[in-house]
Each structure stands twice: as structure tokens, then as C-alpha cells.
C-alpha positions in Angstrom: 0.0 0.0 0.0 3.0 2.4 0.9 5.8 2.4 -1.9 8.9 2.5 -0.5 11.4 5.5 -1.0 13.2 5.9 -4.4 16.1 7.5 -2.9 17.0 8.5 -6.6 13.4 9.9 -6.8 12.9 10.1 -10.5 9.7 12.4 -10.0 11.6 14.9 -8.8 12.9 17.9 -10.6 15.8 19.3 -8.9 14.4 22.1 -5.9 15.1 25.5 -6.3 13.3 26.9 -4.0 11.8 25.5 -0.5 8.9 26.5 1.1 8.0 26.3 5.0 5.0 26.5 6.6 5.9 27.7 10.3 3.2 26.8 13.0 3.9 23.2 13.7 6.5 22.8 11.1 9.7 25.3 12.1 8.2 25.4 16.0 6.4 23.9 18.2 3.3 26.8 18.7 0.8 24.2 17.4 1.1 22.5 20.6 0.8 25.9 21.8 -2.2 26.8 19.9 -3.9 23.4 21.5 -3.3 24.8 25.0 -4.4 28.1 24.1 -7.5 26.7 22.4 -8.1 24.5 26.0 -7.5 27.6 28.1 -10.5 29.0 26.4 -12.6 26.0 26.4 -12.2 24.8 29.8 -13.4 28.5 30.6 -16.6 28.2 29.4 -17.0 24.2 31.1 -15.7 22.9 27.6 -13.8 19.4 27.2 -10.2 19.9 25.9 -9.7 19.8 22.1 -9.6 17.0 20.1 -7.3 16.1 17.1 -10.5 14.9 15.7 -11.5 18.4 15.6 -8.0 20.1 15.0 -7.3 18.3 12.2 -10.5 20.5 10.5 -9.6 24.0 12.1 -5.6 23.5 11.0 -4.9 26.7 8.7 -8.4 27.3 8.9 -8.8 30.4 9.7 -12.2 32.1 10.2 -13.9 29.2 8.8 -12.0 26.7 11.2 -13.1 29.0 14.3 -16.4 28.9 13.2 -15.9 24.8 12.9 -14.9 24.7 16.7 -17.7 27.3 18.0 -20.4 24.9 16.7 -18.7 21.6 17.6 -18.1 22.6 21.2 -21.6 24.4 21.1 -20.1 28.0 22.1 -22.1 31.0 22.2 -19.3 32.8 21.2 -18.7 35.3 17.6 -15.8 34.3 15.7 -14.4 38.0 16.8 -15.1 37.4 20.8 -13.5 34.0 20.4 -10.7 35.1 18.9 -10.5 38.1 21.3 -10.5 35.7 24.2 -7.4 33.8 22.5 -5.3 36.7 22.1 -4.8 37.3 25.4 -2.9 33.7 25.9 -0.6 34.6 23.0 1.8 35.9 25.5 2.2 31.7 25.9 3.7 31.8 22.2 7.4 33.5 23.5 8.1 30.1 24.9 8.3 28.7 20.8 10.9 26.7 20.1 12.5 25.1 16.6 11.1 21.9 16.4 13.7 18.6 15.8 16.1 18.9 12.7 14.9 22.4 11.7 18.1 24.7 12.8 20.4 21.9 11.4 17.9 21.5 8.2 17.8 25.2 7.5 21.5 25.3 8.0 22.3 22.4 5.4 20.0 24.4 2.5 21.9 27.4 3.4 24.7 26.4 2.7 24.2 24.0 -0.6 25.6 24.0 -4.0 23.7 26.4 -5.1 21.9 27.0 -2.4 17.7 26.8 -2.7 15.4 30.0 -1.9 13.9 29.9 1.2 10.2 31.4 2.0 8.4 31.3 4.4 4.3 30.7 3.7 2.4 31.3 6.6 -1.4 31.1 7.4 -0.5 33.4 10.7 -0.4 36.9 10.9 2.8 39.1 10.7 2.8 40.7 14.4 1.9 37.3 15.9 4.8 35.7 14.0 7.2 38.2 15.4 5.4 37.3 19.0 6.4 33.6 18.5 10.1 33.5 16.8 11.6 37.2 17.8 13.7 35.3 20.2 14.8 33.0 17.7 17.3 34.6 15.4 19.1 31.5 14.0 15.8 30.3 12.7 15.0 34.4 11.4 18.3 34.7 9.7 17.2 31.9 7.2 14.5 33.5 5.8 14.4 36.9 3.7 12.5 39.5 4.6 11.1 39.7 1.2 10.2 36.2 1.6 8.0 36.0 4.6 4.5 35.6 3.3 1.5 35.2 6.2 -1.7 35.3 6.3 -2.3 39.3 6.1 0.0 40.2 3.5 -1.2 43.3 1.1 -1.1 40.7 -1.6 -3.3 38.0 0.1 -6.1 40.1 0.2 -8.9 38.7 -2.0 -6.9 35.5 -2.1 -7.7 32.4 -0.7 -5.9 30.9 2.2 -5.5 27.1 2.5 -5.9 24.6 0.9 -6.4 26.8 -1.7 -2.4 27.5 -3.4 -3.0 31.2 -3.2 -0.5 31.9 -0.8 2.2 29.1 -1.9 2.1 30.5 -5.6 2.6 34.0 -3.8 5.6 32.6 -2.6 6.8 31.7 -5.6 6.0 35.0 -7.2 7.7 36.6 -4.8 10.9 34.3 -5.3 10.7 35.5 -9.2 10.5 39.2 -8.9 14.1 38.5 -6.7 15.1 36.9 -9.5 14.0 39.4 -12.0 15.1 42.2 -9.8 18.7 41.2 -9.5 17.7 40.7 -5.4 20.6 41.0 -3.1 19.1 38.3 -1.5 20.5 36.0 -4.2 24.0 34.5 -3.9 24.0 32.5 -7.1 27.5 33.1 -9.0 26.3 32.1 -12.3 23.6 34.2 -14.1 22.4 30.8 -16.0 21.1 30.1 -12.4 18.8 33.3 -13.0 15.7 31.8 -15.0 12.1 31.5 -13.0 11.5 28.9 -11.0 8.8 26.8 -12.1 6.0 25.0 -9.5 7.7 21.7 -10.0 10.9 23.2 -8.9 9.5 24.2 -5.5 9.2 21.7 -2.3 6.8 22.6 0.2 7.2 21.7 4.0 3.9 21.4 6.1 2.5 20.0 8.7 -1.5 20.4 7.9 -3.6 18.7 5.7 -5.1 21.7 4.8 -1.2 22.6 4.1 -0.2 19.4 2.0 -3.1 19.8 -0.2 -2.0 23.4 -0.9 0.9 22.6 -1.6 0.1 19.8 -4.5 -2.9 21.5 -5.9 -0.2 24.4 -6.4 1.6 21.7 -8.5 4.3 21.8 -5.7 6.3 18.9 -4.0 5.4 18.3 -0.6 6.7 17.3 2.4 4.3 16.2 5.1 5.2 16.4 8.9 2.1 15.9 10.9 2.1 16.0 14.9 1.8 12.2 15.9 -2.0 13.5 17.3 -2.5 14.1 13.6 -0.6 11.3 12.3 -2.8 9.2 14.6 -6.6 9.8 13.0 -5.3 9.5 9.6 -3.4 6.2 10.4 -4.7 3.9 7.1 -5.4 7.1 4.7 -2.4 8.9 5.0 -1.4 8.4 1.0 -4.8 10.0 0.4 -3.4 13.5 2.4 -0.4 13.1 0.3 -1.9 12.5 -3.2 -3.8 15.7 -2.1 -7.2 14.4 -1.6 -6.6 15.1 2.3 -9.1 17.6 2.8 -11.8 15.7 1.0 -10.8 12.3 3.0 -11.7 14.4 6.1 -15.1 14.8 5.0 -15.9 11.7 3.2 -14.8 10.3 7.2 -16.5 13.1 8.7 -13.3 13.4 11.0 -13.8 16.6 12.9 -18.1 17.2 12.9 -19.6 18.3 15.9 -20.2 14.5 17.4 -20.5 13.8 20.9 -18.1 11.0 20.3 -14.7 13.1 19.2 -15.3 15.6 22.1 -15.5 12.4 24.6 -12.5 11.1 22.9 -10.7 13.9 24.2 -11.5 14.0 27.3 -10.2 10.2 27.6 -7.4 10.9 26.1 -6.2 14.7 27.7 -7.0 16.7 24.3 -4.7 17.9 20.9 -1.8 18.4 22.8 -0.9 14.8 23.9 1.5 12.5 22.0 -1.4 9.8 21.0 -0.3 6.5 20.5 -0.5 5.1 16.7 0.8 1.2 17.0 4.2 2.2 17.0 4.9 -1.0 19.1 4.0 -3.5 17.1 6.9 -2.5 14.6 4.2 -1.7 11.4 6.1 1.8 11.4 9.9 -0.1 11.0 8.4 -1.9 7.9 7.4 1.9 6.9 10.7 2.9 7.2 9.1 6.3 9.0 8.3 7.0 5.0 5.5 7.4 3.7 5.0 8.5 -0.1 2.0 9.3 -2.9 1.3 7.7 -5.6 3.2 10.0 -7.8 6.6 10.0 -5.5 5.8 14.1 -5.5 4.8 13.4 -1.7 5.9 12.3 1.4 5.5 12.2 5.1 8.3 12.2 7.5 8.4 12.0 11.4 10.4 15.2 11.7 13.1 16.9 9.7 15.6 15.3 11.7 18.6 13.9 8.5 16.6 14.9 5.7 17.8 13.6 2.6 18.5 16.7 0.2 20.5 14.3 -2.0 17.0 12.5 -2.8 15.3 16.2 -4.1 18.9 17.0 -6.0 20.2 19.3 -3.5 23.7 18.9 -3.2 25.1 19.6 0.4 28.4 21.4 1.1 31.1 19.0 1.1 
């Protein structure tokens, strides 16, 4: 059912350009978000959140609030719930890079040529800065002219995920440094210079809303997904990284206001908890931690801990 890694992975162009979401992906605020989201619950007698439900509201934005208000029956706007979040986001200065990111960003940094590196964000700007201002390592990766979130000028009227909007933005973006001579660029040789296509571009996410992005941008994809995440979708996970993800969520109903994935979370202490997924019975060996799509455009990996950048054609410093 799972084809195992082609470590030559002929369905791969060579990657010019990678593209990180950051909640989740880069740090650990998702877990952060959960306890956030729980503060608030368990303020108005609400059961903690489940991943049954996360897994809708991920990168959802308004329409994922709204998801939650009606599944855990708040009487609550959108706005006042929201209101009643931000004033936990003083929890988000405790963010920190999540396993193999600092040594990951580091290794694409400093490759022969070195990719472009965006970020693509569904977050805002300011609450960005609130959750990696004390991380400057993980900053100095990224270009300012590469930081794309969720209020941008040129998101406005744009969809946000899983619609590509903001990943092609990225890639715009990437172009006009390209076309503009950026500073940002420390290729030597101008043949380097020409646009980067979609198919040159790999995509890091830990949503499914994200991985589904990311393909119907024509985009590779890398899929990390928290092991509460990794957990519901245990037996459809090829179906998140062909990029049918979002609609496997409905066609399962994972996430509808049922009494039954609110109880879940109360057995099992909410989003936030590492949930167990059969790891013991050695099923994830014979996975080799790798899971790929049908097209070898996708896979999901544990964390970034020793990516491969040898199997996407980035050569690594020697």
C-alpha cells in the first residue's frame, strides 16, 4: 500500500526553492495553539480539544473558528472567540525550533547552489514576530522579502489554504528577486537566473489543509504531521499526500460536531498529547518512517531530523 522510498526519486525535478510553513513545522506553537485553544474551552465548562477536531480548524482560519464554535456548542462570535485567544498569545514567547529544523535550514543554506527559502504562513505578521523574535538562527534563514503570512497586502482577496494562493505568492515573490537582481540571491552564475517553475518548489507542512496546498499548487510536498494528527489518519495517510486530504476528512467526517470526538478527548487529555498510533508493534519499521503518494511528489516524515536533500537533488556542502 505504501511504496517505498526511491532514494534516486525520478519524479523529482531538482528544488530551487523551498517552502516552509511555520506553526507546527519550524516550532512547536501548534502545541501551543492546542493549550491556548483548551485555556478558552475549559473557561466556558468545555472538554479539551480533540485532534478529531483540530485536524478541520488547521490553517483554517475564520472558517475553522467557526468549525470549533459549533462543535463545542459555544455561544461565542468568531471575533469574541478570537478576542478571548489573544490574550494567551503571550504563551507563544516560549516557541521553540522543532527537531532537525536549525540543522535543516542550515544544510540548505549552505548548498551547491543554495535553494530559496520562503516562508508561507497562514498566521499573521505581528503574531509571527510574538512567537520567533527570540529565535534569530531560525530568522536569519528567511528573507524578509520572503515571509508571506496570512495578512499580506497581496493576500487580500486570495484564498488561504488549501487553496495555493499563498504558496504561488511565494513563488512569485521568489521571481521578482530573480528578475530584480535581489541582493538576497548568492548565485554566481547568471544561467542560475531563470524563474522557478511549481515543480521546482518543495513545500514543508504540517496540515492537511497545508499538504493539499501545496500539491494543488503543483508543488512537491513534504508532510510532517504532529503524531495526534498522524494518529486519525493512520490507514489514509497516501490519500493526504496525493492531495485528496481535505476531502478524505469529509468523506470520514473526522472533525463534525459529534459527541463522540469531544469524549475522545477527554479520555485521552486533548490535541496536545502525544497519542499513540501502534508504533509497538513494529508496522512503522516496515514503513521505514516513510511514507510516499502515488506519484513519488509526496511524502511524510516523522520530523526533519537527517533529511535527505540528496533524494530532491540538493547537493550539500562537502
Amino acid at each position: 500500500m505504501y511504496p517505498s522510498s526511491n532514494p534516486n526519486n525520478p519524479a523529482c525535478s531538482p528544488i530551487r526553492a523551498c517552502i516552509f510553513d511555520v506553526d507546527g513545522l519550524l516550532i512547536n506553537s501548534e502545541d501551543i495553539y492546542t493549550d491556548i485553544y483548551n485555556q478558552v474551552l475549559n473557561t466556558h465548562n468545555k472538554p479539551s480539544l480533540s485532534w478529531e477536531v483540530k485536524a478541520r480548524i488547521q490553517s483554517g482560519g475564520k472558517d475553522g473558528h467557526a468549525h470549533l464554535l459549533r462543535t463545542y456548542s459555544l455561544p461565542l462570535s468568531v471575533s469574541d472567540f478570537k478576542s478571548q485567544l489573544s490574550t494567551h498569545h503571550h504563551l507563544f514567547n516560549a516557541s521553540q525550533p522543532l527537531p532537525g529544523v536549525l540543522t535543516l535550514l542550515d544544510n540548505l543554506t549552505h548548498a551547491t547552489p543554495p535553494p530559496f527559502l520562503a516562508l508561507a504562513s497562514s498566521s499573521s505578521k505581528p503574531l509571527f514576530t510574538t512567537k520567533a523574535s527570540h529565535l534569530p538562527i531560525l530568522l536569519s534563514a528567511f528573507s524578509t522579502d520572503l515571509r508571506i503570512f496570512g495578512d499580506d497586502p497581496d493576500m487580500q482577496g486570495k484564498r488561504g489554504k488549501p487553496a495555493p494562493d499563498i504558496f504561488l505568492l511565494a513563488l512569485r515573490r521568489i521571481n521578482t528577486c530573480l528578475a530584480n537582481k535581489s541582493s538576497i540571491l548568492t548565485h554566481e552564475s547568471t544561467s542560475l537566473w531563470t524563474p522557478v517553475l511549481s515543480d521546482e518548489c518543495l513545500v514543508f507542512e504540517d496540515s492537511i489543509a497545508g499538504i493539499t496546498a501545496a500539491r494543488t499548487a503543483g508543488m512537491h510536498g513534504i508532510w510532517v504531521p504532529h503524531a495526534g494528527l498522524r494518529a486519525i489518519c493512520r490507514g489514509w495517510e497516501q490519500e493526504v499526500l496525493n492531495g485528496n486530504g481535505m476531502q478524505a476528512l469529509q468523506d470520514r467526517a473526522v472533525g463534525e460536531p459529534t459527541r463522540s470526538s469531544i469524549s475522545k478527548a477527554e479520555e485521552a487529555g486533548g490535541a496536545g498529547e502525544e497519542d499513540g498510533d501502534g508504533d509497538g508493534d513494529g508496522e512503522e519499521e516496515a514503513r521505514e518512517n516513510i511514507n510516499v503518494s502515488e506519484d513519488g511528489r509526496a511524502e511524510m516524515l516523522r520530523s526533519l531530523e537527517d533529511f535527505d536533500l540528496e533524494r530532491y537533488k540538493i547537493v550539500p556542502s562537502e
